[in-house]
C-alpha positions as CSV (number, residue, x, y, z in Angstrom):
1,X,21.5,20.9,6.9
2,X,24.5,19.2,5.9
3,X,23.0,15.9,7.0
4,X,19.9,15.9,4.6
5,X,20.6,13.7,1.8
6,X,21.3,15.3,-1.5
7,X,18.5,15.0,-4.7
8,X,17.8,12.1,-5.8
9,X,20.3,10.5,-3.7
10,X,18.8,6.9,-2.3
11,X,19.1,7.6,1.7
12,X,16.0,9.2,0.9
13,X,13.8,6.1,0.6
14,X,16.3,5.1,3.6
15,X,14.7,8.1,5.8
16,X,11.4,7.1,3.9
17,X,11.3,3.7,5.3
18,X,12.7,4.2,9.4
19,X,10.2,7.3,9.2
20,X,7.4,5.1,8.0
21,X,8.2,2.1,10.4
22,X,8.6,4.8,13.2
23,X,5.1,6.7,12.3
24,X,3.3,3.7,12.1
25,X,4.9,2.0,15.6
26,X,4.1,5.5,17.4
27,X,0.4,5.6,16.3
28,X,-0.3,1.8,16.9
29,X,1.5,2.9,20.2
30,X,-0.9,5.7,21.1
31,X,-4.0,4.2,19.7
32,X,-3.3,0.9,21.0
33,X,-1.6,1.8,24.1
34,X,-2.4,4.9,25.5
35,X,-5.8,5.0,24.3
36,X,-6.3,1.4,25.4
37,X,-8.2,0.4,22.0
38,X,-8.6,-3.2,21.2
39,X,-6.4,-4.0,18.9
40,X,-8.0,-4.4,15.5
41,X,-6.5,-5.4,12.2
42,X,-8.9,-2.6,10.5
43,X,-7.1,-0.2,12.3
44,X,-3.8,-1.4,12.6
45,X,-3.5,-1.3,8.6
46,X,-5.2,2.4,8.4
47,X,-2.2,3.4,10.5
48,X,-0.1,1.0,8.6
49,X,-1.3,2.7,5.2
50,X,-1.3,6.2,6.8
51,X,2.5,6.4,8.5
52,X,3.8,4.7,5.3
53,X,2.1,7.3,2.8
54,X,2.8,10.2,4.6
55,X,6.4,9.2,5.2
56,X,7.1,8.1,1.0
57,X,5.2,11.5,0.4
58,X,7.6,13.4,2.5
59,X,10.6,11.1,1.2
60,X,9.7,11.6,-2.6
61,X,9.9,15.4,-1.8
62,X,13.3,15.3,-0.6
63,X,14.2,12.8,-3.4
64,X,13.2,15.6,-6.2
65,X,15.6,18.0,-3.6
66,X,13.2,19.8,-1.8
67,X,14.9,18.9,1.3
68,X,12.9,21.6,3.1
69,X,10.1,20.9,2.7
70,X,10.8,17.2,3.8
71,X,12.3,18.2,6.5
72,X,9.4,20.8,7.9
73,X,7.3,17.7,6.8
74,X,8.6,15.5,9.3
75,X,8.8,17.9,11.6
76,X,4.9,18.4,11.6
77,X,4.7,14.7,11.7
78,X,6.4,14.5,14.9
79,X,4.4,17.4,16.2
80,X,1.0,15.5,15.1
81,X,2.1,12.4,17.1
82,X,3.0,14.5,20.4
83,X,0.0,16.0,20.2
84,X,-2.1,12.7,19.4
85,X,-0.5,11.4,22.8
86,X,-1.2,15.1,24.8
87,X,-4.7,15.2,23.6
88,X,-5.8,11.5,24.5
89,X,-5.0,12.1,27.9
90,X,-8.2,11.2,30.0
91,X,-9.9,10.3,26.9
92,X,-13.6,10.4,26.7
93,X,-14.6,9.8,23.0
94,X,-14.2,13.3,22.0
95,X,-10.3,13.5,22.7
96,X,-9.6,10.8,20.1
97,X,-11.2,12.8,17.3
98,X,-9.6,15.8,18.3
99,X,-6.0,13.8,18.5
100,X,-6.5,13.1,15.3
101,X,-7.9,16.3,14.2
102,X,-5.0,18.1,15.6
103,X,-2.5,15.3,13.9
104,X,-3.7,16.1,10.6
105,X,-3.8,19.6,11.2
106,X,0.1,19.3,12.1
107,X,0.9,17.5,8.9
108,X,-0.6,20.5,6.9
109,X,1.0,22.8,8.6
110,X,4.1,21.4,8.7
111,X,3.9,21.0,5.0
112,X,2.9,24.6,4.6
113,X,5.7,25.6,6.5
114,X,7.9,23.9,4.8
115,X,6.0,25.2,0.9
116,X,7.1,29.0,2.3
117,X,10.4,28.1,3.6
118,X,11.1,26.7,-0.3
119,X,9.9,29.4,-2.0
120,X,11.6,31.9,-0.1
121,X,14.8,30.2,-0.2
122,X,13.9,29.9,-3.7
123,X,13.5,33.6,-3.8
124,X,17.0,34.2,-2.2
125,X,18.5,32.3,-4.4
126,X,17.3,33.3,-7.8
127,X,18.3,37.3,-6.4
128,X,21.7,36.0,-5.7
129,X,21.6,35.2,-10.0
C-alpha cells in the first residue's frame, strides 16, 4: 500500500476530486444511460452532491491517515456502482430502488470493512509496542 498517499499529505484531495468526478460520471452513466431516465437537473445534482460527498468523506479519512479505511471505502464504492449497473438490468421500477439499495448497502459495508481492518491493524500495532 506503498501507493496510498501519506497523512495529511495533499494527493488526498487529488484522489478526492478524480474519485468524485468519476462517481458522479458513473451514476449519471447508469441512471442516465443504462436506465434510460430523462435527464433531469434534479437528479443530475443529487448524484452530483452524492458522488462528491461520499468521495471528500472517504478523502478526509485518508487525509487524517486512515488510509484503510479509505481505501476499503472506495472499494465498496466501486462495488455499489457495479452492482447499480447488474441490478438495472431489465429494469421494471423495482430494480432501480434495489440498485440503489444495494449501492448504499455497499458503501456501508465497505466502510465497515474498512472500520475492522483499522482497528485490527491498530491492534497489531500497539502489541508490537
Amino acid at each position: 500500500m506503498r501507493w496510498l498517499p501519506v497523512a495529511r499529505s495533499s494527493r488526498w484531495w487529488l484522489w478526492a476530486g478524480v474519485s468524485a468526478l468519476m462517481a458522479t460520471l458513473l451514476l449519471w452513466i447508469i441512471r442516465f444511460g443504462f436506465l434510460g431516465q430523462s435527464f433531469t437537473g434534479d437528479y443530475a445534482i443529487r448524484f452530483l452532491l452524492l458522488g462528491t460527498g461520499v468521495s471528500f468523506l472517504f478523502g478526509f479519512f485518508g487525509w487524517l491517515g486512515l488510509r484503510k479505511l479509505a481505501l476499503c471505502s472506495t472499494a465498496g464504492l466501486a462495488a455499489g456502482l457495479i452492482g447499480m449497473v447488474v441490478y438495472s438490468r431489465d429494469m421494471n421500477g423495482w430494480e432501480d430502488l434495489a440498485s440503489i439499495l444495494f449501492f448504499m448497502e455497499a458503501i456501508a459495508a465497505g466502510f465497515v470493512i474498512g472500520l475492522i481492518v483499522e482497528g485490527i491493524s491498530l491492534m497489531v500495532r500497539l502489541a508490537k509496542k
